[in-house]
VOBA-1610 file (N, C-alpha, C; in pm, whole numbers, padded with zeros to 5 digits, always signed):
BEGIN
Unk+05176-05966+04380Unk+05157-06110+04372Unk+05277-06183+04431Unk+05245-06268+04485Unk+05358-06390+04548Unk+05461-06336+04635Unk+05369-06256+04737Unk+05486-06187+04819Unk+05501-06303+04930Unk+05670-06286+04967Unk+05766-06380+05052Unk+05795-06438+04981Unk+05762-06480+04788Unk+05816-06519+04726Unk+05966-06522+04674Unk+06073-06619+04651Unk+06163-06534+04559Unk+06157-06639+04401Unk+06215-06556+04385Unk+06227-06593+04188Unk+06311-06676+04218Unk+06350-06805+04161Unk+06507-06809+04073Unk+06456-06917+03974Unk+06575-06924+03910Unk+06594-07080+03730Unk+06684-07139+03766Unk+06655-07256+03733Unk+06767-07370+03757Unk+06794-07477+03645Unk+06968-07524+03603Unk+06959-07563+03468Unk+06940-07742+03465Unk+06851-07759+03375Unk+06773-07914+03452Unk+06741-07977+03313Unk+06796-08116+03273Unk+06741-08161+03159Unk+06815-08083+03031Unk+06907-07973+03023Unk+06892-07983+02893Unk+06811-07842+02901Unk+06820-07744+02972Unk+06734-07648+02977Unk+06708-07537+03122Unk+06651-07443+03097Unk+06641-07369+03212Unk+06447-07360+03240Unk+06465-07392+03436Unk+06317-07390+03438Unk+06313-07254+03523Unk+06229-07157+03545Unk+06191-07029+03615Unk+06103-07074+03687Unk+06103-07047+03861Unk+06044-07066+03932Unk+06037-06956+04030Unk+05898-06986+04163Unk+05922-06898+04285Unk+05947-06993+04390Unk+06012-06965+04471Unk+05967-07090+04617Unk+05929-06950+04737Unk+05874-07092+04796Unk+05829-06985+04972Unk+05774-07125+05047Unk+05799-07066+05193Unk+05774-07172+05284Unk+05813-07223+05370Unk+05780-07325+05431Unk+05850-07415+05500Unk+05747-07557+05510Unk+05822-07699+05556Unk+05686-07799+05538Unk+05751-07904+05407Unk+05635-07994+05374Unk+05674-08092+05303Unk+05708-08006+05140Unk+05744-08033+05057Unk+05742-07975+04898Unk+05623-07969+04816Unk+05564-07913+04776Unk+05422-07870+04693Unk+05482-07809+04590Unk+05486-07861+04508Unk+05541-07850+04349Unk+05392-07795+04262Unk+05355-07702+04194Unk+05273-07637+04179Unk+05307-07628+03965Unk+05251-07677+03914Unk+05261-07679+03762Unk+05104-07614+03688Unk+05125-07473+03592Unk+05033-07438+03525Unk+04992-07479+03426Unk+04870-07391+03373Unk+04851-07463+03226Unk+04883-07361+03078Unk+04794-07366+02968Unk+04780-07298+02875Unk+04680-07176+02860Unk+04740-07043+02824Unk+04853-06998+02775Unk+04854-06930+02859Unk+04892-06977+03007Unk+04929-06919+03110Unk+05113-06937+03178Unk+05149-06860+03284Unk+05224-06939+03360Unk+05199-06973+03494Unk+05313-06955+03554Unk+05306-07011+03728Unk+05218-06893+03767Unk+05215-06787+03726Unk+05116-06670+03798Unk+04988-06729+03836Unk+04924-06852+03781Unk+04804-06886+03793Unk+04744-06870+03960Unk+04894-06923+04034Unk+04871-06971+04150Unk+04868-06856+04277Unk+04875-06737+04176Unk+04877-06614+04271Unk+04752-06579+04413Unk+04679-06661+04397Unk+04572-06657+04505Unk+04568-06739+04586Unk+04598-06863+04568Unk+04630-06941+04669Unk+04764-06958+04691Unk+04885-06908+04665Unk+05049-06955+04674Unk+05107-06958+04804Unk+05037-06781+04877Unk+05077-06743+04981Unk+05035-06823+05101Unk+04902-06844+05104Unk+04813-06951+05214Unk+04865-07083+05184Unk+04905-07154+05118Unk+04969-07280+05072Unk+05178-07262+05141Unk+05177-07159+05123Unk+05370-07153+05174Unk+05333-07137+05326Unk+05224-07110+05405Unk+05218-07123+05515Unk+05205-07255+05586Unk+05199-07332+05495Unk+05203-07489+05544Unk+05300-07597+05451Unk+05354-07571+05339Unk+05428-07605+05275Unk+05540-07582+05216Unk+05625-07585+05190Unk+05733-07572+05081Unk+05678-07553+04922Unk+05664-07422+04898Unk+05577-07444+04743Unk+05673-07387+04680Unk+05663-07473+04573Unk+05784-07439+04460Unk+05643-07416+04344Unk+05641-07273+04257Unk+05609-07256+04141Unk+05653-07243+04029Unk+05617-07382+03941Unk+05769-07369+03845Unk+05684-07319+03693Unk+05721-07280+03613Unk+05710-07271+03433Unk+05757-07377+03390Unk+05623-07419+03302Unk+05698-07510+03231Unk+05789-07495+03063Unk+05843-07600+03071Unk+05912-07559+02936Unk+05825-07536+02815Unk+05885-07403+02723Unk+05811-07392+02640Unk+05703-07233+02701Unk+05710-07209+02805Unk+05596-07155+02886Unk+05670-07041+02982Unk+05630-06902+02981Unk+05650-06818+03084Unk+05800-06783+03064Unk+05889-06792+03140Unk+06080-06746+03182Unk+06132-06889+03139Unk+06071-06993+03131Unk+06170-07106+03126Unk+06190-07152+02975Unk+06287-07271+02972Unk+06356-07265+02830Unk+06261-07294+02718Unk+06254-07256+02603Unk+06188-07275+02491Unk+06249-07349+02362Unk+06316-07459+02426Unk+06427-07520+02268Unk+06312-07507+02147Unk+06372-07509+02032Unk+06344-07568+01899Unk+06277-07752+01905Unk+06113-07736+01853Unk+06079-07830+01846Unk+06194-07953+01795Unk+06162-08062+01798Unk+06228-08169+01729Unk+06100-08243+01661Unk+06159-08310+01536Unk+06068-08333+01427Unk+05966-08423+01488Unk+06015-08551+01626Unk+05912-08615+01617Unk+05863-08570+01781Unk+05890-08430+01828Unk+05836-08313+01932Unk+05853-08416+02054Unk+05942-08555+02044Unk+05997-08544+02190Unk+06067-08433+02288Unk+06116-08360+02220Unk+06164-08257+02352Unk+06074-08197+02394Unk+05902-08238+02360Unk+05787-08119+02455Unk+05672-08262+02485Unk+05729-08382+02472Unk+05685-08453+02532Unk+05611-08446+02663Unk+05558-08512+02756Unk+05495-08486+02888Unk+05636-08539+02953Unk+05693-08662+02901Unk+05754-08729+02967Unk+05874-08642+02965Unk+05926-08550+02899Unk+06018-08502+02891Unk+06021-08350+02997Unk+05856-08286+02980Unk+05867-08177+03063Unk+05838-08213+03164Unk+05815-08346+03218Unk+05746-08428+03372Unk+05917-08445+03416Unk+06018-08467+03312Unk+06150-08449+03362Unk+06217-08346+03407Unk+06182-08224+03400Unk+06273-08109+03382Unk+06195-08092+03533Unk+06119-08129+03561Unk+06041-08058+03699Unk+06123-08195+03804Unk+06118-08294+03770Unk+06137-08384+03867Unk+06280-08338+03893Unk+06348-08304+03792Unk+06499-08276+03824Unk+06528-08149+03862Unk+06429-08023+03855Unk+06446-07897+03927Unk+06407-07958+04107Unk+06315-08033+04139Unk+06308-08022+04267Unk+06423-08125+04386Unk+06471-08252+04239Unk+06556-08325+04285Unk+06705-08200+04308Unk+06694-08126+04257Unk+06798-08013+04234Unk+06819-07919+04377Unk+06677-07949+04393Unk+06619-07826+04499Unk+06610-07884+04655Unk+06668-08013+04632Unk+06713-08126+04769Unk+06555-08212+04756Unk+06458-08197+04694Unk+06357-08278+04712Unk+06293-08443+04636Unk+06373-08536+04660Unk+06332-08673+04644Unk+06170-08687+04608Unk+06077-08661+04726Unk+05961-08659+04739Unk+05903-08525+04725Unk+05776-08575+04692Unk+05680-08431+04718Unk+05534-08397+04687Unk+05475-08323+04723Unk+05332-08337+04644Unk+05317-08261+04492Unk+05221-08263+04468Unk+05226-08211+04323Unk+05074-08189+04285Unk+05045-08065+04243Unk+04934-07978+04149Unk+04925-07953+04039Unk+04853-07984+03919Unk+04842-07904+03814Unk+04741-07909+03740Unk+04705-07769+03684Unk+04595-07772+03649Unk+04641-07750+03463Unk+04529-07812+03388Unk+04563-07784+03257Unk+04675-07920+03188Unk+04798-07803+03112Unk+04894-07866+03060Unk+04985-07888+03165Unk+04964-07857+03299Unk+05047-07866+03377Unk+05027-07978+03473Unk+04838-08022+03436Unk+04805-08161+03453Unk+04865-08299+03391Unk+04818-08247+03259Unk+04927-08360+03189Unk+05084-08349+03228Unk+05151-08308+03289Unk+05271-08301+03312Unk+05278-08398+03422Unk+05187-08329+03526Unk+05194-08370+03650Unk+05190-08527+03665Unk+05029-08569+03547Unk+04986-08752+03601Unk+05141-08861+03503Unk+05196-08758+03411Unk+05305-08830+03359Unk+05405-08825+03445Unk+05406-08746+03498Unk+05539-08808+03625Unk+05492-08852+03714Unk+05363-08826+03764Unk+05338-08962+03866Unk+05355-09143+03803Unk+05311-09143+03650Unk+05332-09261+03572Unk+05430-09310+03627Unk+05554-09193+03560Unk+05673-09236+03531Unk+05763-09240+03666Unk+05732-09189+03744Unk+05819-09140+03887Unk+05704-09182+03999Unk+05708-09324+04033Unk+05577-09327+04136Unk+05647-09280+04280Unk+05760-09307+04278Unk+05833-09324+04423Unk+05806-09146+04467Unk+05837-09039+04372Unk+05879-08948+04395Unk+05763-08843+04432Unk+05620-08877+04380Unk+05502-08819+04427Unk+05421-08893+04519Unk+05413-08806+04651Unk+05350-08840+04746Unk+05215-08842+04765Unk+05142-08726+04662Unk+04979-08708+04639Unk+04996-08610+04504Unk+04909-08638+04489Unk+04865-08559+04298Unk+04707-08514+04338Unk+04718-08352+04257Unk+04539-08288+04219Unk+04583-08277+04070Unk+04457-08309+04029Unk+04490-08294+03898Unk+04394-08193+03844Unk+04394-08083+03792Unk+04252-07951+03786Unk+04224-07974+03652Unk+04109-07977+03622Unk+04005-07949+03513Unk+04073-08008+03385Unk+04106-08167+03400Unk+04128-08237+03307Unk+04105-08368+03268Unk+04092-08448+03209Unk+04054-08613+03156Unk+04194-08638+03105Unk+04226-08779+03065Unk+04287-08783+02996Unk+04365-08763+02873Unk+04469-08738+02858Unk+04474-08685+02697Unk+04444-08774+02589Unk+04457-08890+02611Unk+04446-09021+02478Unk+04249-09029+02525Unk+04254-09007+02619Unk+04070-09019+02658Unk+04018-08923+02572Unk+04106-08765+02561Unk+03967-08678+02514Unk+04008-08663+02363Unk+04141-08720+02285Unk+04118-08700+02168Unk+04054-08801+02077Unk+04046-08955+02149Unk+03934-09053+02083Unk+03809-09027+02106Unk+03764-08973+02216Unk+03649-08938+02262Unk+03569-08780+02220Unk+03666-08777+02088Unk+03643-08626+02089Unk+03483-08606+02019Unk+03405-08518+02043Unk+03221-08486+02005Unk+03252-08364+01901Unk+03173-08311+01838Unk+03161-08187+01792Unk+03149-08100+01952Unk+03093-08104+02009Unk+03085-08016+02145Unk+03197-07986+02193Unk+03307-08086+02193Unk+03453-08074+02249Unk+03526-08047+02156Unk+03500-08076+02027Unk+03605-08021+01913Unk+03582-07824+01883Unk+03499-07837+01926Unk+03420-07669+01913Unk+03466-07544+02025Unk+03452-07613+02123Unk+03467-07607+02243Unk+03633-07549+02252Unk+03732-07668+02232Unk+03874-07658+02267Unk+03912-07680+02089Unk+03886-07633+02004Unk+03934-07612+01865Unk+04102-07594+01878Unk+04169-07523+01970Unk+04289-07511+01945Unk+04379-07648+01988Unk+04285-07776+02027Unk+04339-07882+02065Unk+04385-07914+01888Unk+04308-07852+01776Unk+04356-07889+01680Unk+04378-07807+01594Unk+04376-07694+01628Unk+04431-07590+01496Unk+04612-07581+01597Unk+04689-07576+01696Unk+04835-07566+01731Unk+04869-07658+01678Unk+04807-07789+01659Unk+04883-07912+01614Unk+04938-07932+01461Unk+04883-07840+01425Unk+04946-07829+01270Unk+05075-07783+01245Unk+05143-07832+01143Unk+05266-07826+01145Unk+05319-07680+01139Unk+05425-07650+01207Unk+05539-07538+01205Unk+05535-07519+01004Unk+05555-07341+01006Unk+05511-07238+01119Unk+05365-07146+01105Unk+05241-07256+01064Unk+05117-07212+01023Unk+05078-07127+01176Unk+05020-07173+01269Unk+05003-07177+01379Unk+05076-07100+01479Unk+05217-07144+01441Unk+05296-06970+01500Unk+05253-06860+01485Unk+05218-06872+01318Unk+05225-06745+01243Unk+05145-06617+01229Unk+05011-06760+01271Unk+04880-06671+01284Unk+04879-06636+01464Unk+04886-06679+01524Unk+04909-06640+01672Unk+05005-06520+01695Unk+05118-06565+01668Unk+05215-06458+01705Unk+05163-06288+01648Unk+05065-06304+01520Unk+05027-06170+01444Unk+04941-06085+01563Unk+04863-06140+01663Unk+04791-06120+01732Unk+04802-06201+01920Unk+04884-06164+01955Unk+04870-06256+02081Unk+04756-06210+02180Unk+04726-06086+02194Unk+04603-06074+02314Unk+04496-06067+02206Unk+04488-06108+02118Unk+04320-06134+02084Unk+04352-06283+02111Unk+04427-06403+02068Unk+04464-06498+02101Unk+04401-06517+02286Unk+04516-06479+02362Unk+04489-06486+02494Unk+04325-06443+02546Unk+04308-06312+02507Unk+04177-06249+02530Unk+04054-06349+02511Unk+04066-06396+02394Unk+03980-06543+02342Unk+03974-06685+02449Unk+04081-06723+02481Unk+04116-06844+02494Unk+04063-06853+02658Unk+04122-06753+02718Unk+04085-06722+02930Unk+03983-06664+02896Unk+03936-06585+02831Unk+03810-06492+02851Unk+03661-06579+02793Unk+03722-06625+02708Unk+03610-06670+02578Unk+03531-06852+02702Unk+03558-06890+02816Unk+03547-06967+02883Unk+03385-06886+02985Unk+03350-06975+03042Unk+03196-06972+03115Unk+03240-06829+03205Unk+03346-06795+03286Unk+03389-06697+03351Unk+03434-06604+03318Unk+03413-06559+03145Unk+03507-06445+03095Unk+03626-06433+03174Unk+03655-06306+03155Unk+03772-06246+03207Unk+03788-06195+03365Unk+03652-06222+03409Unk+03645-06142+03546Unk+03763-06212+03652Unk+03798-06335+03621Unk+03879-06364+03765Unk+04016-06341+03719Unk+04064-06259+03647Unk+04183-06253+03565Unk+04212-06127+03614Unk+04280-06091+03680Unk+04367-05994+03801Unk+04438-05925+03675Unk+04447-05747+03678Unk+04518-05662+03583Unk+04655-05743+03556Unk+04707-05798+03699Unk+04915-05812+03702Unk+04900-05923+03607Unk+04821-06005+03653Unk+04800-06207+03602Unk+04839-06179+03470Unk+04674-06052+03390Unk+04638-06100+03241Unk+04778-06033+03171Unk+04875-05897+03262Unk+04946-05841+03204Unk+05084-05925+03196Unk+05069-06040+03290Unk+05229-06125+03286Unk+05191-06241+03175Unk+05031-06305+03166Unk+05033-06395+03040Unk+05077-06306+02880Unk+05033-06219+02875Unk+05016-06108+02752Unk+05177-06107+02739Unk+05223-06076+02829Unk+05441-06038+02832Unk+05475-06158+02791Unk+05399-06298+02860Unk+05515-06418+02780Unk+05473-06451+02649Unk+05307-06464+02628Unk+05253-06477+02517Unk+05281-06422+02388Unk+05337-06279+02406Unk+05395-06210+02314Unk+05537-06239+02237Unk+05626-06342+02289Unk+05737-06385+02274Unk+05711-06498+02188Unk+05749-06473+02031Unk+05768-06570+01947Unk+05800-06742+01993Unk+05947-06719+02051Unk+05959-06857+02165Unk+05855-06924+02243Unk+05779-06874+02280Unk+05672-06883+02388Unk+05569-06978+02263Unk+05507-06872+02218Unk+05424-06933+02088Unk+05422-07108+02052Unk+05618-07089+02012Unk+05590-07208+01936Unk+05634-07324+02048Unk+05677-07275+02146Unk+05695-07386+02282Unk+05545-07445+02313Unk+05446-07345+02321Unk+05298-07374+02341Unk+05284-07519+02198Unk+05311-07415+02085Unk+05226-07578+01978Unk+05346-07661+01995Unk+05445-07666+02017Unk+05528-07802+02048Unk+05457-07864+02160Unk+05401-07775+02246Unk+05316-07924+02372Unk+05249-07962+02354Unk+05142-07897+02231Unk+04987-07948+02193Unk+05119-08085+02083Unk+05162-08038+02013Unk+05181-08131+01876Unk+05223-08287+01981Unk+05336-08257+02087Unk+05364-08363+02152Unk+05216-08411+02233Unk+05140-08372+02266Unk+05036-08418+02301Unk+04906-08522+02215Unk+04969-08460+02023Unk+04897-08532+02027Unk+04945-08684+01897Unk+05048-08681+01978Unk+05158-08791+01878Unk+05220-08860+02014Unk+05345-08827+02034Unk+05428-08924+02132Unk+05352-08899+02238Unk+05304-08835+02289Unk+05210-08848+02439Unk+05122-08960+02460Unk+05031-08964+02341Unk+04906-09076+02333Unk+05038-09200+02261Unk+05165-09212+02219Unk+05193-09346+02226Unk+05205-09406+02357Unk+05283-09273+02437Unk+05316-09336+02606Unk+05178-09401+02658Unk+05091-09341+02690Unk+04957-09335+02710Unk+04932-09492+02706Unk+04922-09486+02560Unk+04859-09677+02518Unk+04957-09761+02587Unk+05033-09742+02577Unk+05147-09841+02627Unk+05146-09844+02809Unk+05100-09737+02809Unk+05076-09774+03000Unk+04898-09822+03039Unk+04825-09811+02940Unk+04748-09901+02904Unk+04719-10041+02909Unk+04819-10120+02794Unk+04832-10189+02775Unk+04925-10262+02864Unk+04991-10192+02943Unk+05090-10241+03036Unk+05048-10228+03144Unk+04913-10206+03198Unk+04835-10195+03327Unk+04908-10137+03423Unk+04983-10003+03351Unk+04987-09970+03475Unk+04930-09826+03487Unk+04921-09772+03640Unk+04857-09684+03691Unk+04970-09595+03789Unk+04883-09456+03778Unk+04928-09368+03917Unk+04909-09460+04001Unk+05021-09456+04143Unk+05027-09565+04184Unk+04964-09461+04344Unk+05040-09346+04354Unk+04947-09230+04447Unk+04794-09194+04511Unk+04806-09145+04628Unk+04649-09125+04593Unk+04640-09002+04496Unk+04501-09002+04427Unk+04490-08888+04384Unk+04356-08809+04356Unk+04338-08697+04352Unk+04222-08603+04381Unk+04192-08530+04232Unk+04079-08533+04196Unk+04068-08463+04069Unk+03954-08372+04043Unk+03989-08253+04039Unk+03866-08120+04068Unk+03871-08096+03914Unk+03704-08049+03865Unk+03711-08000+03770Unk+03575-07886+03805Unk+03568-07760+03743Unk+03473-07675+03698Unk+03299-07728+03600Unk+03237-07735+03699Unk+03110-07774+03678Unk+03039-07732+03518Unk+03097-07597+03525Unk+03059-07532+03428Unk+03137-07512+03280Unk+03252-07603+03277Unk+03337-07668+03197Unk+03318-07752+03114Unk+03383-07817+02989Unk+03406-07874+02889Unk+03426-08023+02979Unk+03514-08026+03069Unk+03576-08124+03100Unk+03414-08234+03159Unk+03352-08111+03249Unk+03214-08197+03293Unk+03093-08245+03171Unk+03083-08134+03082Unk+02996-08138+02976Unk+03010-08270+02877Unk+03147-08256+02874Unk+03238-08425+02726Unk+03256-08520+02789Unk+03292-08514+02949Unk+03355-08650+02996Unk+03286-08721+03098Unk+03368-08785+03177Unk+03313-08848+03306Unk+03480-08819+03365Unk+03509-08769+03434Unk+03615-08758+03464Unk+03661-08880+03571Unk+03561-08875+03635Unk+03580-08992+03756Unk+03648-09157+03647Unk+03551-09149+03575Unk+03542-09288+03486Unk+03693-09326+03461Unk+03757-09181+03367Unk+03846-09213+03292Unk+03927-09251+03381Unk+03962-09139+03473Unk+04037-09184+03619Unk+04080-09266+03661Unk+03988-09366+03690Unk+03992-09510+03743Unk+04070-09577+03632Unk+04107-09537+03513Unk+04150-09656+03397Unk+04343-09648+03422Unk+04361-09507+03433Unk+04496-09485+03487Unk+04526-09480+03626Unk+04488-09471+03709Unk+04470-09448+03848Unk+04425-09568+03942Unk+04518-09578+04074Unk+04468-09674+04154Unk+04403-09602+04247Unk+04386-09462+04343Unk+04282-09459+04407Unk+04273-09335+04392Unk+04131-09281+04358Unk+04073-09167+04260Unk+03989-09084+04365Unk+03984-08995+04406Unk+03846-08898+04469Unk+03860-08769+04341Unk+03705-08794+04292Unk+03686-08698+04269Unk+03552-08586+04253Unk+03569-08463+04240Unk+03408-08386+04244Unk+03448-08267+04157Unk+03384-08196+04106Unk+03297-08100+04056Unk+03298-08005+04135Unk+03401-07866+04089Unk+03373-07710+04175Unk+03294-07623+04127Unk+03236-07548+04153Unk+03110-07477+04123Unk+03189-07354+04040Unk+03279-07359+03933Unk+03334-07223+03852Unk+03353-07343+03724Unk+03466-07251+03605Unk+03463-07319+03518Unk+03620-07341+03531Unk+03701-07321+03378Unk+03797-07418+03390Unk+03924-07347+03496Unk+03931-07236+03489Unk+04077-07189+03558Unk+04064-07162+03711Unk+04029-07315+03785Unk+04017-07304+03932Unk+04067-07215+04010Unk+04220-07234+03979Unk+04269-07191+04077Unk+04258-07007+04016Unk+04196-06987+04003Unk+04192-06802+04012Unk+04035-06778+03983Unk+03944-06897+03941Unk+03778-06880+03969Unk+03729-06887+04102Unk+03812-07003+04156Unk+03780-07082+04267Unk+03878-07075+04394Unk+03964-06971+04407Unk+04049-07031+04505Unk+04034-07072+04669Unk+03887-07032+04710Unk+03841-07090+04854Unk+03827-07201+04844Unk+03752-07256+04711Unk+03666-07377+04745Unk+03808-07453+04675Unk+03890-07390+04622Unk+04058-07471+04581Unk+04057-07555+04700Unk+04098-07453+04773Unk+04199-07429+04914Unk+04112-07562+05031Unk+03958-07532+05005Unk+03905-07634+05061Unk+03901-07767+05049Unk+03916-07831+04928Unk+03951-07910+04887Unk+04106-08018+04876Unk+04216-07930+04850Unk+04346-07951+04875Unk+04414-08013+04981Unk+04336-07907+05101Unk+04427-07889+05253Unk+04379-07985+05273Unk+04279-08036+05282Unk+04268-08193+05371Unk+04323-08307+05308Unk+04307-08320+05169Unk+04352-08361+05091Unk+04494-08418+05127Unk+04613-08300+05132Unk+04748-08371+05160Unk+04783-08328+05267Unk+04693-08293+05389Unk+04748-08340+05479Unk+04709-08427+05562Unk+04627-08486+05507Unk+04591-08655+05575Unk+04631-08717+05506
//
């Protein structure tokens, strides 16, 4: 996986982030989701460094990078806080500007630093997600059923550790597998590098520190950029899996438009983990995308 890649971490925020770069071209900043890491991007990374600068980073809490100790009111796993640690690994990495991907929790990372950092993202995809303040008011029995661990991590330290950590690949096995695509697009190296970080106590409770910040100080930022009209100011592109939660509960386009000033979006024919269900019709989608 990720050959011409190299590894390195860089100390940013208050923390260490683990990344790969390869390339050459504008910066393509590449952010995963849950309970995955940067491996996600192992199918498309290589065809993407042939036209870009791709940096694959971990986010905090997630994979090689740092895992602090929640804080009581879980600002340090804020969006706004891990939308920092990335803006300052690439500002680190000589890059001002750049584009930006993420699918998942690495979505919510991503549209909070476009919020918060308009100057610094040049185009945003956002994969197989709605809003976060959208899908927990909007939540159905279908979506509470569906993504249950949107509310069993959020419970307080250390219930949720405790029972996870006893079992991490029935955990993992459940969570990627238990989706419209089972396990089939889940590569031996992929499921064996989520299983290695997943297994790390740290890891665990970095994961429910992002759900808990997700669903407290995240949705305050949220209202308040709401109420303060403002929007991604970027263009931006938003793919989701047809055969997904995200198409079944939401309107994705809809919510879009409420944070967002100019929105394309469609529906890929897999379910939620594009980029390793889908990576042609990814790749098809993307490339024109940022480079027009």
């Amino acid at each position: 996986m990720f050959s011409g890649f190299e590894k390195h971490a860089a100390e940013v925020n208050g923390t260490h982030i683990n990344y790969v770069r390869s390339g050459n071209g504008p910066a393509l900043l590449l952010l995963h989701g849950h309970p995955q890491t940067h491996v996600i991007w192992h199918k498309v990374a290589e065809e993407l460094a042939q036209h870009f600068t791709v940096i694959a980073a971990d986010l905090r809490g997630y994979g090689d990078s740092g895992k602090p100790v929640g804080l009581a009111d879980h600002s340090n796993y804020a969006k706004r806080t891990m939308g920092q640690d990335q803006i300052d690994l690439m500002e680190t990495l000589g890059f001002k500007q750049f584009l930006l991907m993420g699918h998942d929790r690495g979505g919510r990372t991503a549209y909070r630093m476009a919020l918060d950092h308009p100057d610094a993202i040049l185009k945003l995809v956002l994969l197989d997600i709605a809003p976060t303040l959208a899908m927990y008011e909007k939540t159905t029995m279908a979506f509470a059923s569906a993504y249950y661990h949107w509310f069993f991590l959020i419970r307080p330290a250390p219930f949720p550790e405790t029972l996870l950590s006893a079992n991490p690949e029935a955990y993992l096995e459940h969570t990627i597998g238990g989706r419209s695509a089972g396990l089939g697009p889940f590569t031996t190296e992929a499921y064996a590098e989520y299983l290695r970080c997943l297994s790390d106590p740290a890891t665990v409770h970095g994961i429910c520190e992002d759900y808990r910040a997700s669903a407290s100080i995240d949705l305050e930022h949220e209202r308040k950029d709401l109420a303060d009209g403002r929007k991604i100011q970027c263009d931006t592109l938003v793919l989701w899996g047809k055969h997904g939660v995200i198409e079944k509960c939401f309107d994705p386009l809809r919510e879009w438009q409420h944070l967002a000033k100019s929105v394309t979006a469609k529906a890929l024919d897999c379910g939620h983990y594009i980029p390793e269900e889908a990576p042609e019709a990814l790749m098809a989608e993307v490339m024109p995308f940022f480079t027009t």
